[in-house]
Each structure stands twice: as structure tokens, then as C-alpha cells.
C-alpha positions in Angstrom: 229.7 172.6 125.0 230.8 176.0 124.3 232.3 176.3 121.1 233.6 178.7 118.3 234.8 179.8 115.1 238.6 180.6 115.0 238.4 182.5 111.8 235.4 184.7 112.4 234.8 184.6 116.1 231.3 183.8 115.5 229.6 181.3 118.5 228.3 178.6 116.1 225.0 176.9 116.4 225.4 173.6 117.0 224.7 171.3 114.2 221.0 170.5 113.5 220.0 173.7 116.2 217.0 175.3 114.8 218.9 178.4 112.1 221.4 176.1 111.4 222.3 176.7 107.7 225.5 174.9 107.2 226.4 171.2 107.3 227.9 170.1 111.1 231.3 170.9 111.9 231.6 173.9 109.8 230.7 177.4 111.4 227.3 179.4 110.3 228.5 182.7 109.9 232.0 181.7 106.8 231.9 177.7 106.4 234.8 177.8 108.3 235.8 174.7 110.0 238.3 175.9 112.7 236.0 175.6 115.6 237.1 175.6 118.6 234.9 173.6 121.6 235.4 173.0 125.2 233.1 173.1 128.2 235.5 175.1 129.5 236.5 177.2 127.0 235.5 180.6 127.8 236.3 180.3 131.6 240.1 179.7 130.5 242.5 182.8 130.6 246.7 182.0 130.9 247.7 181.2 127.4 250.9 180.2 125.8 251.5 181.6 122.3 254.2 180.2 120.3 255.1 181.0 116.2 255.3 177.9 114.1 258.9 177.5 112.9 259.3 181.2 113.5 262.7 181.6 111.9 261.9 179.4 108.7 258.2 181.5 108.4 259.9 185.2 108.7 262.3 184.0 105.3 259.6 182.6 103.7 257.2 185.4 104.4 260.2 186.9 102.6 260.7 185.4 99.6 257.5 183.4 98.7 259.8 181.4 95.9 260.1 179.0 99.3 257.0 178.7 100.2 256.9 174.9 99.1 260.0 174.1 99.8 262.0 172.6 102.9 263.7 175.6 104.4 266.7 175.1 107.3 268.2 178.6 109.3 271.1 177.7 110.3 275.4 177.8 110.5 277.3 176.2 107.6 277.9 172.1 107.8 279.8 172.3 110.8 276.8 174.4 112.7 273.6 173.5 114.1 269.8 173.6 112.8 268.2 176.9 114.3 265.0 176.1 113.1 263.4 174.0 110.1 260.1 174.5 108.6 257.5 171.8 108.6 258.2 170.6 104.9 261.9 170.3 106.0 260.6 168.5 109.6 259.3 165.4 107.6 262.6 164.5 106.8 263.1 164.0 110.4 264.8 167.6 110.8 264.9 169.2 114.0 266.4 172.5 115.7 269.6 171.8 117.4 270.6 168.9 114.7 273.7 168.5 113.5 274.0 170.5 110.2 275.9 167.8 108.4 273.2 164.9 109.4 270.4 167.7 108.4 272.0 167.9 105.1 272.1 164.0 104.6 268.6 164.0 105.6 267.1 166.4 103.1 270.0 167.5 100.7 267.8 169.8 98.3 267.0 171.4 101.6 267.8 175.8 101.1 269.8 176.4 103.8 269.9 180.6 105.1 272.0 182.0 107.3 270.3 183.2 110.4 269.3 187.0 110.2 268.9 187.4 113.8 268.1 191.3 114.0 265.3 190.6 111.3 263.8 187.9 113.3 264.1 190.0 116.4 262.1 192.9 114.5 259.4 190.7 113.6 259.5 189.4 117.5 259.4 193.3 118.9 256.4 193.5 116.6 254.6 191.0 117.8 255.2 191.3 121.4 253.2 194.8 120.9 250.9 192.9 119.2 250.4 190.8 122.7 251.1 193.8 124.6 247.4 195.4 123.0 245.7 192.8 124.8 246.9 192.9 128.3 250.1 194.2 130.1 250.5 190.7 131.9 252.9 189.4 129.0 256.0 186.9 129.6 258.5 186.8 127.2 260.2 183.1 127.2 262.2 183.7 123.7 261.9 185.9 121.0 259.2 184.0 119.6 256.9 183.1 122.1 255.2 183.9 125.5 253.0 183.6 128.5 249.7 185.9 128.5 247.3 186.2 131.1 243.8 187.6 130.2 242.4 187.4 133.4 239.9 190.2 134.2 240.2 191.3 130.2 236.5 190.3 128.4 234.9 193.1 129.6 237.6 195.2 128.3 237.9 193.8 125.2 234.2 192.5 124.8 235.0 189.3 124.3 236.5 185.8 126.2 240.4 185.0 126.2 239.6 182.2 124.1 238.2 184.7 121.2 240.7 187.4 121.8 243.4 185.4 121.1 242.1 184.1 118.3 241.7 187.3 117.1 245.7 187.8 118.2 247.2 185.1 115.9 245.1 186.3 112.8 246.7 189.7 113.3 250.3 188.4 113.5 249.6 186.2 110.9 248.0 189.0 108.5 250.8 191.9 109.4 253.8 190.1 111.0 253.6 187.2 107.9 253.9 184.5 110.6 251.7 182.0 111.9 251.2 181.1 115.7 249.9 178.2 117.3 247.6 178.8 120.9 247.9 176.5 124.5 244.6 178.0 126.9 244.6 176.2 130.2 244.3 177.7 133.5 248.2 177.8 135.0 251.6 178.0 132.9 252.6 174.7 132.2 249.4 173.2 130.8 249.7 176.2 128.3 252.8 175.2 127.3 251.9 171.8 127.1 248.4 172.7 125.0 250.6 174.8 122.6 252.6 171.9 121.5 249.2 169.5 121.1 248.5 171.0 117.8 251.4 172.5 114.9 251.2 174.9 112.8 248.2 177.5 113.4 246.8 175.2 116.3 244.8 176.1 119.1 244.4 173.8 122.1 242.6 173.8 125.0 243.4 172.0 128.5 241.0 172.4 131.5 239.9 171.3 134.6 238.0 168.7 134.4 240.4 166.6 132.1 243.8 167.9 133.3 244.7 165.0 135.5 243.1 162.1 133.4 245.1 163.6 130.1 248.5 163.9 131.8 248.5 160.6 133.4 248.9 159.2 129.5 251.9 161.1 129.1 255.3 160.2 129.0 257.6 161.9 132.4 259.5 164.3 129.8 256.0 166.4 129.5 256.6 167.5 132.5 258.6 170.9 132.9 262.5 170.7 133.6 262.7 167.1 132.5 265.2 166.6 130.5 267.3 163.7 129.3 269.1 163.1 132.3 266.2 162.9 134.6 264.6 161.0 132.3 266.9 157.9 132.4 266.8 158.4 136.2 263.1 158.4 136.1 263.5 155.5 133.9 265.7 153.6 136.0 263.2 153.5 138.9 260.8 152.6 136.3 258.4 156.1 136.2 257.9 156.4 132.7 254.7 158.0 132.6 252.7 160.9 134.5 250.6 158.4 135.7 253.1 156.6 138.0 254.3 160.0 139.3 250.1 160.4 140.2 250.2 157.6 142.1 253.5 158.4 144.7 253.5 160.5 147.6 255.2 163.6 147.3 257.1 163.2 150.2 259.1 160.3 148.1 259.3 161.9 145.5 261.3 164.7 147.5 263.2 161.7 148.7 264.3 160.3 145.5 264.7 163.3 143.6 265.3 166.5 145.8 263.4 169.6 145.2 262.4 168.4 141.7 260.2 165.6 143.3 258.2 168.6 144.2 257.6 169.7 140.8 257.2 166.3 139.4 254.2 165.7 142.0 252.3 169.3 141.3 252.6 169.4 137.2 251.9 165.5 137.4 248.5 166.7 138.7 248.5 169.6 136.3 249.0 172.1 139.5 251.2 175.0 138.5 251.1 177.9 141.4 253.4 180.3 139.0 252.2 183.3 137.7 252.9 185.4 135.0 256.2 187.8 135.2 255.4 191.0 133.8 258.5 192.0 133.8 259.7 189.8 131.2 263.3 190.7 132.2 266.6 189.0 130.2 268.4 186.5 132.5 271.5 186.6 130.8 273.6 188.1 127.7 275.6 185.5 125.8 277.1 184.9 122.4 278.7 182.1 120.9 280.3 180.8 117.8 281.0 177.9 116.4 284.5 177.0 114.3 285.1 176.0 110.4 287.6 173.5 111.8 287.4 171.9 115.4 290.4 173.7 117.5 292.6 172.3 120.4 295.1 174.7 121.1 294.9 176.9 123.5 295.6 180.0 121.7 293.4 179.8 118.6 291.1 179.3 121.4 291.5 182.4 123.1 291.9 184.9 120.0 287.7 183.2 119.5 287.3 184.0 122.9 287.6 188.0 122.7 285.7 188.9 120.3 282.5 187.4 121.8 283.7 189.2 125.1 283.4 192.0 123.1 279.8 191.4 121.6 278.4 190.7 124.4 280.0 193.6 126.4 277.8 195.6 123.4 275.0 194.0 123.8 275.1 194.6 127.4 275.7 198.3 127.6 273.1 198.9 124.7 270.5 197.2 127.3 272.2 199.2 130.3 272.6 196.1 132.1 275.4 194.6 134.3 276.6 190.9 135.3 278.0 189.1 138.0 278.2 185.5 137.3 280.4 184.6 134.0 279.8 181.4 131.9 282.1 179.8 129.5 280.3 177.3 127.2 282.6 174.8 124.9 281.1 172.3 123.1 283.6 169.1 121.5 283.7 167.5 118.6 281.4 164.9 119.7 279.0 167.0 120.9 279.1 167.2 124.6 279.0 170.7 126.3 281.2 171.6 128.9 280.1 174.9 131.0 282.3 176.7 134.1 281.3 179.5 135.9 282.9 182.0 138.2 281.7 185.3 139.4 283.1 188.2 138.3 283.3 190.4 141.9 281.3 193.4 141.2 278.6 193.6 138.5 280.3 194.7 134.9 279.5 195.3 131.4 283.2 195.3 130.2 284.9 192.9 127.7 287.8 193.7 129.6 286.6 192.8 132.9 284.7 189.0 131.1 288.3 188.6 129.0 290.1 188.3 131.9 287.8 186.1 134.1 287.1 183.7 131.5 291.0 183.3 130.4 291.8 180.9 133.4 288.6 178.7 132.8 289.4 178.3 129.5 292.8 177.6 130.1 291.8 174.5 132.6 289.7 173.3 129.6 292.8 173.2 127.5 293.5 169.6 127.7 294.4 168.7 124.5 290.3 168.3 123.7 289.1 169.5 119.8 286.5 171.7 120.8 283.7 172.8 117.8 281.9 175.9 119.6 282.5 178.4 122.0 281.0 180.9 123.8 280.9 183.5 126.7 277.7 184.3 128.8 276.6 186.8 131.8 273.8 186.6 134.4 272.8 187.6 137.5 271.9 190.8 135.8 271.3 194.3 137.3 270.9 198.1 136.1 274.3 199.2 134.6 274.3 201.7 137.7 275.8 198.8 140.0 278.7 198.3 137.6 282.0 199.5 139.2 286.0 198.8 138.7 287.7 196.5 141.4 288.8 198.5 144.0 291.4 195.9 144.8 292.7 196.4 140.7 294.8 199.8 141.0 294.8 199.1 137.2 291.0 198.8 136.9 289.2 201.9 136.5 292.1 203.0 133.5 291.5 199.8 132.0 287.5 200.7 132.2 288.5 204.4 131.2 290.2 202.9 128.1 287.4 200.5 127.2 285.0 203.7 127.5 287.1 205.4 125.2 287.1 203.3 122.8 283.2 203.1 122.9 283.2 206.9 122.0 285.1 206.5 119.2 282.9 203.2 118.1 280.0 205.4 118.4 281.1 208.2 116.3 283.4 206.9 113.4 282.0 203.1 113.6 282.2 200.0 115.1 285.8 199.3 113.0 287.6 202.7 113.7 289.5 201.1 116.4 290.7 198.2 118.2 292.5 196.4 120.6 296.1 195.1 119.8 294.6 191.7 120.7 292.0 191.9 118.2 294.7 192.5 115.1 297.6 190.0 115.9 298.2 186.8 114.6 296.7 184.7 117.7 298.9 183.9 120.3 299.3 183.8 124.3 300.1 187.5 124.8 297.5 188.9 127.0 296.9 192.4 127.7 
């Protein structure tokens, strides 16, 4: 079995080998006893790499006074959990919880405010980090991605397996983080050997075991099932990878459409994607979630522009346009409601996303107490294809003005001017 030591890259002997000099299990060359062994292990070349509670470990890297103690990033009570370290996570605390439940949870939890342009610092770092290693690098979020080493050892002088290793030292040693490692040979075992082991884990899926360890799993391993499919799944009784081994993907497409597809090549741990170099954004979106849960349609829609307005920034800055709009609202008891309409030509004005969102939001205003809301755009493309409606006699001055008032943004700061909409008391006037 081939085998090494995470912390030294040394290939151990193994135990009771003739030079053997340290007791078995621990490596030769430090005493280390982070060895990694597979019989596959330096064949092995698409990893996943993921940072262990990376918005928890960038404040505590910060301010060692936490280092020991349960640490939530996240809103005020009425937000969400955006991440929890693992001293908070015994306490049964989890991204996406409820901050209030959180807080009942674990009440001497320290609770920051996210800082997301410090965490996307430390992300831009160690993407270059990965970026070193090999060009074939696939951002999923800012803290983790897909590598492929393939066609690398010669470069680097050394296996995947032992490059990365190498990887999540240096992150950990100058990025202050630490990193866990999936090595399989497609995508979605990666992602699934990433997860195996938390924090600073490293986890290896080949071959020969593949089919045999998946059929043990419960269906939601499986990429793109959620909770929804999961009761569905459930329903017909499939419950585990196993079952899904044993149908015919031609019911599965049956039963469950285009997904049955999926369900019957990742239930055999066959994943024909490759890595996307590119790495490109799908969509710009912001979103903000109230003191108080609001009803009325015009509170609603003074919230509403000036996330238009961010994300109108956000997408010039990254010389990007959108077609397709997306209006998120989440109510009081948690359920998300999302509408979509495309916007006609690709833009990057808050103007232009203002307007198309009003008339959604307005056939959400129902008398519903919403908690959150937010404004989204996809279907991206270079800021070139952005141009006014033709059909809009009012829409290139309206682009003109929204121009202008970038110029002025850009040399006096961001609050040198605004729109009468942003300074009024709230109401339904509309520009």
C-alpha cells in the first residue's frame, strides 16, 4: 500500500521494514502520525480543497483571544449563521441556522459580524496559492475549489497526493487557515472525500472501492439532492446509493427526468465532468435581511433599491452584464420565494434591475411579513453587450444619468450623491 507522511512528505517505511526506527503508525522521518495510505494514492489527481469553517478560522487567526472559544459569523438575532467554528458546531450549530435558535443553543457563543472583503482577501490569496500548482483550478465559493493535477508530478517532482499536502501546510502557515483535502479520480467523489474527514483532513476515494463505499450512503450524497428529492426518493423507498445501484437507468429517467441520469452515474461513482478553468461568476446578487419582518409594499421597495444599487457596483467593477433578474424574499417562517424575468438586453444598471424587479415584487405583496430580501443577476456576459432599450426613448438618458452619477461616486465618494429615491421617507413614488 502506498502511503505517506502529510507533515513532511516523507514515503514511510512500513512498520517493522528493515530501517524502521519509529514505532508503527507514526512516520520515520518527524514521528508524525498524519500518514496518508491508499493503493491508489499516488495514481489519484482531481482534488477538492475546502477551508475548515473558513469564516470562523480568518477571525480567529485574527484575534487568538478566540481561539478556544465557540465563534459564530453571522447577522444580528433576526439573521442567519454564515459559518460556525467546530467548538461552536458541538452545540449543534450549523451555517444557515436561525440566529435566534444559534443563540439558544450556545448563548456564550461571540458572535462577529461578517467582514466579507477580509474573507475575500484571504480567499484571492489562497486561490494563488492553488493557482502555483496548476492552471486547471475551479472556484465553487470563495473558499474552496476543484484542482486537477493531472500531468503535474514531473513538474513539480512529486504526486498530486504530496503536492497538495504540501498546498494546505502553506495556506495554513501564511493564509492562518486550515484546509481539509477530497483525492479521487472525477469531481464528485472529491467533494464527497473532502467532507469524510473535518478539520485539516485528507481523504482519499479510488477505484477499486468507489462503488462498494457509496452503496452505504444515504441518496442525499449524491450531487443535486436536496430535500425535496429526497422525500421523493423516499417515497418510492430509495434511501440509499445502494438501491439506486441496483435500477436501470432507463427508470430512473422515467421516474425522475434528467436527474435519473445523474442519480444512476454518481451512484456508481461515474462523474464525466471536468474541471472549468475558467472559474467564471454565474451571477451577482446581494441581499439583506430586516430588524423587523415587513409587509407593506413600500418599506419593501425603499430595501429594494439599494441592493439594486450594490449589485449594479459590483457588476460594473467586474465589467460584467446580466440578462436574467432574480428577486429572492424569504418570510417569517422561513420559506423562500424566488421570481425571475429577463431583463431584454444585458445591463449593469440599478436603474434598468429597479425597474424590472418593481412589478415582481409588487405581485408578492400580499399582505405576507417577509424577513429578507434580495436582488440577483445571471446569465452573465462582458459589459460590452450591455446596451439601453431601444424601444425606451427614455433609456439611454436614464443610463447617461446613472453614468454620471458613477463619475461623481468615483471622484468625491461613494456618498457625494444620490438618487431622490434613496433620501425620502419610503413611499410608492417611483422614478
Amino acid at each position: 500500500m502506498t502511503a505517506f507522511c502529510r507533515d513532511c512528505d516523507t514515503v514511510p517505511v512500513e512498520a517493522g521494514a528493515k530501517g524502521a526506527a519509529v514505532a508503527p503508525g507514526r512516520c520515520q522521518a518527524c514521528g508524525g502520525r498524519r500518514i496518508v495510505c491508499h493503493d491508489e494514492l499516488f495514481e489519484l489527481a482531481i482534488a477538492h480543497i475546502d477551508c475548515d469553517a473558513f469564516y470562523a478560522s480568518v477571525e480567529k487567526r485574527d484575534d487568538p483571544a478566540l481561539r478556544d472559544r465557540p465563534v459564530i459569523v453571522g447577522g444580528g438575532r433576526r439573521g442567519v449563521v454564515s459559518a460556525a467554528c467546530y467548538v461552536a458546531r458541538i452545540h449543534g450549530i450549523h451555517s444557515a441556522m436561525p440566529m435566534f435558535k444559534a443563540l439558544k443553543a450556545c448563548p456564550e457563543a461571540v458572535v462577529i459580524r461578517p467582514d466579507m472583503a477580509k474573507y475575500q482577501g484571504v480567499g484571492r490569496e489562497i486561490r494563488r496559492m492553488m493557482e502555483d500548482l496548476t492552471p486547471a483550478v475551479e472556484p465553487v465559493s470563495i473558499d474552496e475549489a476543484f484542482l486537477d493535477l493531472s500531468g503535474t508530478a514531473r513538474l513539480h517532482g512529486a504526486p498530486p497526493a504530496v503536492v497538495l499536502a504540501g498546498l494546505v501546510r502553506r495556506i495554513e502557515r501564511e493564509a492562518g487557515v486550515t484546509a481539509s483535502v477530497g483525492l479521487s479520480y472525477n469531481k464528485f467523489l472529491a467533494k464527497v472525500a473532502s467532507d469524510l474527514d473535518k478539520p485539516r483532513g485528507f481523504s482519499v476515494i479510488g477505484r477499486a472501492e468507489a462503488k462498494g463505499f457509496l452503496a452505504a450512503q444515504p441518496v442525499g450524497i449524491v450531487w443535486g439532492v436536496g430535500k425535496a428529492m429526497r422525500r421523493k426518493l423516499a417515497r418510492d423507498g430509495i434511501r440509499t446509493v445502494g438501491q439506486l445501484q441496483a435500477m436501470e437507468e432507463r427508470d430512473l429517467l422515467s421516474r425522475y427526468g434528467s436527474l435519473g441520469s445523474r442519480l444512476y452515474n454518481f451512484s456508481r461513482g461515474e462523474d464525466s465532468r471536468r474541471i472549468d478553468r475558467g472559474g467564471k461568476a454565474k451571477s451577482v446578487s446581494s441581499e439583506t435581511t430586516f430588524n423587523e419582518d415587513l409587509s407593506d409594499a413600500a418599506a419593501l421597495e425603499a430595501r429594494l433599491w439599494p441592493l439594486c444599487e450594490t449589485v449594479s457596483r459590483r457588476m460594473k467593477a467586474a465589467g460584467l452584464a446580466g440578462r436574467t433578474l432574480t428577486l429572492k424574499l424569504k418570510t417569517a417562517g422561513f420559506r423562500t420565494r424566488t421570481r425571475r424575468r429577463q431583463t431584454g438586453a444585458p445591463t449593469q444598471l440599478a436603474e434598468d434591475m429597479y425597474r424590472a424587479a418593481l412589478p415582481m415584487l409588487d405581485g408578492e405583496c400580499d399582505g405576507t411579513a417577509f424577513r429578507l430580501i434580495g436582488i440577483g443577476l445571471s446569465d452573465l456576459s462582458p459589459a460590452e453587450d450591455a446596451a439601453a432599450d431601444l424601444l425606451d426613448a427614455d433609456a439611454r438618458k436614464r443610463a447617461a444619468a446613472e453614468h454620471a452619477i458613477d463619475a461623481v461616486r468615483d471622484k468625491l465618494g461613494g456618498d457625494a450623491i444620490a438618487k431622490g429615491r434613496s433620501l425620502r421617507a419610503p413611499g410608492r413614488q417611483r422614478d
